[in-house]
Phi, psi and omega in degrees: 000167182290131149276146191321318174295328188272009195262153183272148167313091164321310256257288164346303215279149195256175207242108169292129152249126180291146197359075195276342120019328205269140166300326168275007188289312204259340145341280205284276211302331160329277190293351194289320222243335128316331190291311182111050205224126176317100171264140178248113203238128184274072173254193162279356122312114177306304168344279163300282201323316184284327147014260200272310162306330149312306223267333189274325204063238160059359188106345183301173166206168233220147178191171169304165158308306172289336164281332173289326189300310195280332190283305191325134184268305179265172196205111139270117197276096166213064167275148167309155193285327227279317200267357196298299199293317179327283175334288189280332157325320196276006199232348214267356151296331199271344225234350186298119162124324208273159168277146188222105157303113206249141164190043149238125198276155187248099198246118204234141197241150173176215211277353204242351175124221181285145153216188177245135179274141154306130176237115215281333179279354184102350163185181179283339195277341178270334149300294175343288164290356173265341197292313225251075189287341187246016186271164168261084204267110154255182169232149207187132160121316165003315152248024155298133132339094172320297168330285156323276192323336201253320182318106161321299154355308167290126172264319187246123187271128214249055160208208180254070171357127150249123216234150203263005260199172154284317216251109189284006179244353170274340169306289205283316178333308141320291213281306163304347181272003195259309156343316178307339187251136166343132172065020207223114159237143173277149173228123178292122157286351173101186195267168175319265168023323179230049167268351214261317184287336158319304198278318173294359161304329192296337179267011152290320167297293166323282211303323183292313195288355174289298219274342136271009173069056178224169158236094203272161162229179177261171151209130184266133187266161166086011187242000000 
């Protein structure tokens, strides 16, 4: 597979998020944007977006959704799952054309912790793609730590992106955009198809971080 050297040059393109407002949302739009990369943060509020972006400071800027959809060269999707399918329906002209990054796991909580919810297309990212058909839907971002992303303290995030698709060349984009933040590598993970056990690692995770007082990630090894 492409090794980290072997990955495209990135390092220009600016970067949207749907409902960056969200703690990982405004994570991500953080290190992005440390990285040197223009970032756009996206609610249903101009108002909050514009904020919430004053607050990260770095150059970030803050807009509606549909306007972060249309300007953005990448889109990244990190709305609560419950607002997702609605959202990129409402986006998906805006949205043609574009690589569109999915990294919301769809997850349901109780007495007993996280679970992974049934999604009837097999995952949210597949949702994704069926909503958005002319879009480039990867999938990615799934276990970063919000907590991490956002702590100064941290300089370096010490784990692996596991990024998703169909498309090898949206891939390896995402994998190099994942590269971008310290410590951090992207690794193809295999197709769209198989997001749904990705997203759903994430309430394994949350049950390692209760029970260890952590913020854990993965890393694949021998890669």
């Amino acid at each position: 597979m492409a090794q980290k050297n072997d990955l495209p040059d990135v390092s220009g393109l600016s970067i949207g998020i749907l409902g960056g407002t969200g703690d990982q949302g405004r994570g991500l739009a953080r290190r992005f944007a440390l990285a040197g990369h223009p970032v756009l943060i996206g609610s249903r509020s101009a108002e909050r977006a514009r904020e919430v972006a004053e607050s990260l400071g770095a150059g970030v800027r803050g807009d509606e959704n549909a306007v972060v959809a249309a300007e953005a060269d990448i889109v990244i999707v990190a709305v609560p799952w419950e607002g997702h399918k609605a959202l990129l329906e409402s986006l998906r002209d805006r949205l043609a054309g574009k690589i569109v990054v999915d990294c919301v796991n769809p997850l349901g909580f109780d007495k007993r912790g996280a679970y992974a919810l049934p999604v009837e297309e097999g995952s949210a990212a597949e949702q994704a793609a069926a909503v958005l058909p002319e879009s480039r839907v990867v999938a990615a971002f799934h276990h970063v730590s919000a907590v991490l992303l956002l702590d100064p303290s941290v300089e370096k995030i010490d784990m692996d992106v596991l990024v998703l698709g169909d498309d090898r060349e949206a891939t390896d984009i995402v994998q190099a955009l994942a590269s971008r933040i310290p410590g951090v590598r992207g690794i193809y993970g295999g197709r769209l198809r198989n997001a749904g056990q990705v997203e759903a690692l994430t309430a394994n995770l949350i049950a390692i971080n209760r029970r260890y007082k952590a913020h854990a990630g993965i890393r694949i090894t021998d890669v």
